[in-house]
Structure formats: C-alpha cells, structure tokens
N, C-alpha and C positions, 0 to 999 in steps of 0.2 A: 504493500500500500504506500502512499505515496506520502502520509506522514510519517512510516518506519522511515524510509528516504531521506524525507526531513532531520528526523533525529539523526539519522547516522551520517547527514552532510554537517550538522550541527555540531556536533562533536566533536568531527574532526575541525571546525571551523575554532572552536573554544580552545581549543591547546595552542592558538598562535596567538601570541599577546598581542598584538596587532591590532586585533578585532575591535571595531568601533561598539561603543556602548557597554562595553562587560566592567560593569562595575563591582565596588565589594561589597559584603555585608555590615558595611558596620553602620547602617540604621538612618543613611543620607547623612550624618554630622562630618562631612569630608569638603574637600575646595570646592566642590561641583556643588555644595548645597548642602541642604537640612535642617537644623533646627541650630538658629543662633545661639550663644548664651544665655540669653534676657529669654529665650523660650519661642521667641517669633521663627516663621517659616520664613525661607530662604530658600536663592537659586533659580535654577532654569530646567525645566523637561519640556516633554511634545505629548504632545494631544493629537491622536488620529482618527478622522472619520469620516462616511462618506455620504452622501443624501444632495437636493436641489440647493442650490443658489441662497433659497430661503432658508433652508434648514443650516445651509452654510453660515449665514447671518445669526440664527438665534445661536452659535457657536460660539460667533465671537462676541457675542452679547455676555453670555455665561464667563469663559476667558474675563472678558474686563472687571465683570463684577467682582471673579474670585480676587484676580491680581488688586482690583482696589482695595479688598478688603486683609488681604495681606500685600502689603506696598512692597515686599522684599523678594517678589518672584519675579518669576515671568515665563508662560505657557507659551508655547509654538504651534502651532493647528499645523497640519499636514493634513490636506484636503483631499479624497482621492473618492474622485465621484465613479470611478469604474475600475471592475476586475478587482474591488477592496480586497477579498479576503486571497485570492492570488500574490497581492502586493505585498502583504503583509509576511505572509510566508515565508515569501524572499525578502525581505528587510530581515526577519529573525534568521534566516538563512548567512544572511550579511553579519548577524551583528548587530545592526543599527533600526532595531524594530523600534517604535515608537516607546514611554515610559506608559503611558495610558492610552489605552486600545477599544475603540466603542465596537461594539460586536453583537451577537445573537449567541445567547447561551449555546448552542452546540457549535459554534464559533471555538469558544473558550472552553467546550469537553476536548477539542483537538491540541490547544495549547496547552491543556494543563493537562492530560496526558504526556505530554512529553517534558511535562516541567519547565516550561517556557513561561508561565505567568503565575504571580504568586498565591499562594495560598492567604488570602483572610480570613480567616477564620477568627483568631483572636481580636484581631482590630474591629471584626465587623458584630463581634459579639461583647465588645464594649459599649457599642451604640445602643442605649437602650430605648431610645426614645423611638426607632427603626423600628422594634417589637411590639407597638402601639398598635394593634388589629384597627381600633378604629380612626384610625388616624392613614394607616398603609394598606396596602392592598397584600397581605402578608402571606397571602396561600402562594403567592408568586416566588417566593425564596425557594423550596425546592429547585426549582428550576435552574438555580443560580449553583448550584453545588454538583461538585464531581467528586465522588470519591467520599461523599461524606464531607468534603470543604465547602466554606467558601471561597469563590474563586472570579466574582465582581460585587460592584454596587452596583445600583440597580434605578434604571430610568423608565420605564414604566410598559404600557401594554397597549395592542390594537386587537380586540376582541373582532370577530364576527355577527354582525345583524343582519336583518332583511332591509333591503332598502324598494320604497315604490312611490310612484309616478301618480299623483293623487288625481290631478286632471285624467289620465286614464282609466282609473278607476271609478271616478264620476262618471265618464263619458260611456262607460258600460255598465253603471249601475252596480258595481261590485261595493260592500263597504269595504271601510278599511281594516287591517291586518290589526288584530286583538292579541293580549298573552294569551288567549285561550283558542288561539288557533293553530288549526292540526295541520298535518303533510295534506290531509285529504280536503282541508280548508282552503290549503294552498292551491292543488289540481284545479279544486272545481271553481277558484276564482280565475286560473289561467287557464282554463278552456276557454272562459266569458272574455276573458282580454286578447285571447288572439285570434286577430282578427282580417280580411281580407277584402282590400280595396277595389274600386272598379278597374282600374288600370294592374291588378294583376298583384300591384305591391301587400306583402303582409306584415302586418302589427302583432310580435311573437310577446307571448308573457315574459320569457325569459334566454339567457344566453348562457351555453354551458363551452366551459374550455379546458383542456388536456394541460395546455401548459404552463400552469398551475397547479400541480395534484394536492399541493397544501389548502388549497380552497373546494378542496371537496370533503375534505376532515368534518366540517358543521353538519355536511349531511349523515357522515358516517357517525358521528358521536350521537346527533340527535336519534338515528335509530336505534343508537345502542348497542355501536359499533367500536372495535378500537383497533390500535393500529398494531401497538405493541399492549403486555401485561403492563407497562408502567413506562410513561416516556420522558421522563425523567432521570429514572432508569431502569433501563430494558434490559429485561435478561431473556424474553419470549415472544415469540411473534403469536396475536390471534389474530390476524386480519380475516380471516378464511371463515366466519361466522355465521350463522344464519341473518344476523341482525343485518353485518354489512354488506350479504349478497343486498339483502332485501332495499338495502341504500342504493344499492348501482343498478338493481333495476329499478328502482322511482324512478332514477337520471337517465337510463337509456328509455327506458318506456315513455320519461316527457317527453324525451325526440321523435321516436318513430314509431309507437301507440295512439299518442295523444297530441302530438305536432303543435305541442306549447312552446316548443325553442327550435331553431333552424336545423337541419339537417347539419354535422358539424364542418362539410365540407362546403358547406356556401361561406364566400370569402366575404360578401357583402356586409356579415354581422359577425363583430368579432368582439372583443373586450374595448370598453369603455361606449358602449352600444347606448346605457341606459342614459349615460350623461349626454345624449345627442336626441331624447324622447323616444327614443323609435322601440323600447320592450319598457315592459308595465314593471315591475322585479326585477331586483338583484342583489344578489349574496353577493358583501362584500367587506373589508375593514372596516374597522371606527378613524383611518386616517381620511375615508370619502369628504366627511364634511368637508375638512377644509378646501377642498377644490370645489365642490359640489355646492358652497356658500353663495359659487357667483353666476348658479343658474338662477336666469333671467325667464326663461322660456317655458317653464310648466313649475309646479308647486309640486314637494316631493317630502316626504318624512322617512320615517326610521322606525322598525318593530324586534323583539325579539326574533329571532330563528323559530321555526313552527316545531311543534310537539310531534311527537312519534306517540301516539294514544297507548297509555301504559307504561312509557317509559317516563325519566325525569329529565326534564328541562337542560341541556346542554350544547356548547357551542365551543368552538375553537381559537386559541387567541397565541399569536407571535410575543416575545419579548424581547427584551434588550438592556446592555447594561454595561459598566467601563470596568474590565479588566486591566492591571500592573504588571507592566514587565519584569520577569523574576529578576532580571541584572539590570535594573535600572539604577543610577548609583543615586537616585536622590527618593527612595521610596515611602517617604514621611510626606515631602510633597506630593509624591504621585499620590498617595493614598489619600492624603486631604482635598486635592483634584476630585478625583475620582466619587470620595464622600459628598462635595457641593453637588453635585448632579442628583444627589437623594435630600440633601437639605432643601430646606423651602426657599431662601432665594433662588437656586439651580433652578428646582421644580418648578416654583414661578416665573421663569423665564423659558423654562420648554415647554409650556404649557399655550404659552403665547401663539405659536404655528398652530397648533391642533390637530398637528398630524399623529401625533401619540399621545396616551390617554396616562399623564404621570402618574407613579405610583402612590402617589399621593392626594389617597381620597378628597380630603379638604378641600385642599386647593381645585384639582378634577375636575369636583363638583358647585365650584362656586359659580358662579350668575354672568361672570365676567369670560370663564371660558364655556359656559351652556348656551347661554341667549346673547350670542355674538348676529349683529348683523347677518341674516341668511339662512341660521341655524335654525334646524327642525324643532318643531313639538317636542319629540320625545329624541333628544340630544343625552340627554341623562342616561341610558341604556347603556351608554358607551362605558358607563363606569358601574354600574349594578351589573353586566352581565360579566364579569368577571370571577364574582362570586360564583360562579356554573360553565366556568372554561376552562378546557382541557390542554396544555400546552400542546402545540401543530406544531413543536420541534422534536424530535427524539434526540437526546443526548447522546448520541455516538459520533465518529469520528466520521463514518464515511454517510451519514446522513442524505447529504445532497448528492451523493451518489444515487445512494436507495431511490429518491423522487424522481432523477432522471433519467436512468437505467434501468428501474424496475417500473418504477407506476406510472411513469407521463407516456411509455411505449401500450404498458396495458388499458389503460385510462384510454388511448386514442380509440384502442381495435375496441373496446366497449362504444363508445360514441360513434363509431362509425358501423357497429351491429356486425363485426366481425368474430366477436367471442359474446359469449350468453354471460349473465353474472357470475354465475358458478364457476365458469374457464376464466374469466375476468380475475375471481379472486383468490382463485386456485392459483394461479397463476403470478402476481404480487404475495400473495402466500409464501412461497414456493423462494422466487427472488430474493424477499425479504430475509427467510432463513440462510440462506447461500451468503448474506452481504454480514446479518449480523454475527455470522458464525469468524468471517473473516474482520472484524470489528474486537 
C-alpha cells in the first residue's frame, strides 16, 4: 500500500539531518519558538488547508485573531486548493509537512498510523470545558481518535438533509416534507413532481449520482443499513444486509420503476440540477445553504432525511479537524493553533461562511448564523440532526480507495440496471473485505 511506501521512504528520509522541519522534543521552549519565560507563546509555524477563495479568507481571519491575541507569533497558511491530501504526503515525505494540518479524520487515521502527527491525548483531555455535551456536539470525538488517541481538535460537521423546491411542490399540490415523513412519503410525493412538458422536456423529482458513493450512506443508514460494524472503527464489513439491499433498490427502482430521476446516463441532469429549479428534491450537505442563500428564482427549504417505517431516525455527516505534526519543533504553539479553531472566537469566525456547521452548539445555533439573509425555515436541522448521524468516513487508511475502486464502479452498474441489488451489494461486500483485510 502506498502509505507502507510512505513510511519506508520516511524513514529513510529521517536518518539524514538535513531534513527540513525534524525538530526535537523538548516541548517548542527552543530558538524556533514556545513558551517564553513570562509564560506567553512565541514563534513561527504553518497552517495548511484547502477549500474556495472564501473559505481561504475566513483563514486568514482566524490566523489574525489568534496572532493578535498572542502578539508573539506568527502562522503561515499554505493554501493548497487541489490534490491536498497528495501534497501533503509528499511534504511529510520531504520533511517539510506543514506544523498544523486541516484534514478529515481518516485523513489523520493515515498519518497517525504511521506516527506522523501527534498524539493529544493529554492536552486535549485537559480541556475540560470541550466535554460540555451541551455546549459541543460531543458524540463527534470518536471520530477524532485512532488507536484509542486523540489525534486533532476538532472544527465541526456537514450532516445530510432533504432539501426541496417549494414552488414545485405548490405547483403540484404536494405539501411539504414533515419529521414524520416516510421513504414511501417520499415516492409518492415524487411520482406527483415528475412531470412532462408539451415540448417533450421532463421535470424529475430527483437526481441520483455514482460519483459520490458517500452521499448515498443517508439512504443506506436511514434503512438501517451500515457500511462497516463500526466506522470509526472497523474491524467488519456488513454492507451485504437485507436492510441495505432494500436501500439500493428504492435508488434503482426510482430510476427505472418509477422514473422519478433520469435514466443515469442522460448527461442533461447531473449534480447541482436542483440549484438551477429543474428537480423538486435533493439529498445533500448542510454546507448547501451557503450557496443556495443567493437563489433568487424559486423558494426552497430544508427537512430531515425521511424514515424507513420501523426503523430510527438516521443520517450521515462528514467531519473535520486540525491535526500537529509529530516533528514540528514549536508544538505548544501548534497545539494552541490548532485549540483556537475549537474555542469560541475560532468557532465564531468559521461559522461566519456557513459552509460547516461548528462544533459548537451555541454559537451553531445562534440567530446570526440561522436566519442569515436567504436562509431557510428550518436552517436549524443542520445542527439537531447530528445528534442521529452516523460518521460517512470509515477510519482506515485506504478509505478513499474503498469508495473509488469498490462502490463508485458498483454504485454505477446499479444505476445503470446492470446488476440487481443483491449483485450490487454482494459485490461492495465482497471488495470491501478484500481492501479492509489489506488495511
């Protein structure tokens, strides 16, 4: 595997003193930084991440605040809007990986497997104000741990909702999308919305795509489906279930049963269909609103994910969080960095985009990032439906192998009615054991 690689080009990289950024342990109090006399922080590290323009900006937003608030540093951002987690690789490959590294938890199952980024555990089990259920979204720590560590702090979550097109739903006389709406709630209002013009054009309830297989987890969990025994940590594959055959045929029977979503080989309708009016539905993140604030052209809200009747209430949600490079030599600052992105100014300033739902309840949930010019009705979901989400990362090393080698090939020949669900999940089944075995 190509992180064994990693380690063993590592290694040999580490015996040459040469190597940029191998610092020592002795707690950042050295020329490069750490804690001055008088107790203040000091020095200079790099801050790595990657996202839009805008997300570039609430960056260095956070950056100034920290450094004003301790006068004696000074963060470096290394912006790397593509190919991140390849770069990064090779920076720790070099030597010169960043001291604080923004990433997705199985991000940082890969680096700290190999002992490339530090273990917190003690630092982060000093925080105690962090252990405040009702103050954090605290079911999300799991996630953040390898090995029984931890191994970041943590910026917070994009759960999955239902999102719909309310003028279309008027204009067919469907109401709107309830908690108390089922899968079969779902169907029988996207039979009603899809619809077929005089000129030949059709109005589909909704758009299903392959490449993505993490955004079809909401449907697999709400049937009461899973992916692994635990994804956090996985030691077993069940995908192969009765539950989540019965999820992948809903998905292929909307297409070619019920012809409530395109056939998946018409190019016409692809992903980002819904923000242009033309499908009534769509499953998507809680980062929608903030792009979805500056439609002008139809009125649109936000619902839970619909019930599997019998089952409980469940949806799937991404995370994210800043990882410390084990040889960073100023690792008092990187760890205080890394901390502000979980304290309330951090929080307060990443909250600002709205593309992530910070882990921080309070803040979250306050009126200022809810009822923002644009924002839907029920904007609040974004942060209650965490309490009933299942993390859509599995903590393994070869993760995003799994999605693109096993399920986005099987995931297609499902949508395209080449395999039945049974072949479908026998088959990611099957993969899945093959990949986590070599994991």
């Amino acid at each position: 595997m190509k992180f064994k690689k990693l380690w063993t080009l590592l290694l040999a990289g580490l015996m040459c003193t040469s190597i940029v950024g191998c610092g020592n342990d002795s707690g950042g109090s050295n020329e490069s930084g750490g804690i001055s006399g008088d107790g203040e922080l000091k020095g200079e590290i790099t801050f790595s991440t990657w996202g839009s323009l805008d997300e570039k900006k609430v960056n260095e937003e956070v950056i100034k605040a920290f450094e004003e608030k301790d006068p004696g540093t000074k963060v470096n951002l290394e912006f790397i809007p593509e190919k991140y987690r390849e770069k990064i690789d090779t920076m720790f490959l070099g030597g010169n990986a960043p001291d604080v590294i923004y990433g997705h938890p199985h991000y940082f199952a890969a680096w700290a497997e190999q002992g490339l980024i530090m273990d917190l555990s003690e630092r982060f089990e000093e925080e105690s104000d962090f252990y405040m259920a009702d103050k954090f979204a605290t079911n999300m720590y799991d996630s953040f741990k390898y090995d029984g560590k931890n191994i970041a702090t943590i910026n917070g979550h994009d759960t999955f909702l239902l999102y719909y097109n309310k003028d279309l739903f008027d204009k067919a006389g469907v109401e709107y999308p309830t908690d108390e709406w089922t899968w079969d709630d779902w169907l029988a209002a996207a039979q009603k919305l899809t619809t077929t013009a005089a000129d030949g054009s059709t109005q589909y309830a909704t758009v299903f795509s392959a490449d993505n297989p993490a955004a079809w987890f909401p449907f697999i969990y709400s049937f009461g489906g899973n992916i692994f025994d635990d994804m956090d940590a996985p030691t077993k594959v069940v995908f192969n279930s009765p539950e989540t055959v019965e999820a992948l045929r809903f998905i292929q029977d909307a297409v070619h049963k019920y012809g409530v979503a395109p056939d998946y080989q018409d190019s016409d309708l692809t992903g980002g269909a819904f923000d242009t009016g033309r499908v009534a539905m769509d499953i998507e993140g809680s980062w929608a609103p903030a792009g979805r604030k500056n439609i002008t052209e139809f009125k649109w809200d936000m619902a839970n994910i619909p019930l599997k009747e019998g089952k409980e209430r469940r949806t799937s949600a991404f995370y994210a969080g800043y990882a410390i490079n084990a040889k960073t030599e100023n690792p008092d600052l990187s760890y205080a960095f890394a901390k502000f992105f979980q304290e309330d100014d951090g929080q307060q300033i990443l909250s600002q985009l709205g593309l992530i739902t910070v882990i921080n309840k309070e803040i979250a949930s306050s009126d200022e990032n809810l009822k923002g010019e644009g924002m839907p009705e029920h904007h609040a979901l974004r942060v209650s439906s965490i309490d009933y989400a299942t993390n859509g990362y599995a903590m393994l090393t070869n993760w995003e192998e799994m999605m693109t080698k096993v399920m986005k090939p099987a995931f297609d020949e499902l949508l395209t009615a080449k395999v039945t669900p049974e072949e479908c999940a026998e088959k990611v089944h099957k993969g899945l054991e093959e990949m986590l075995a070599q994991a």
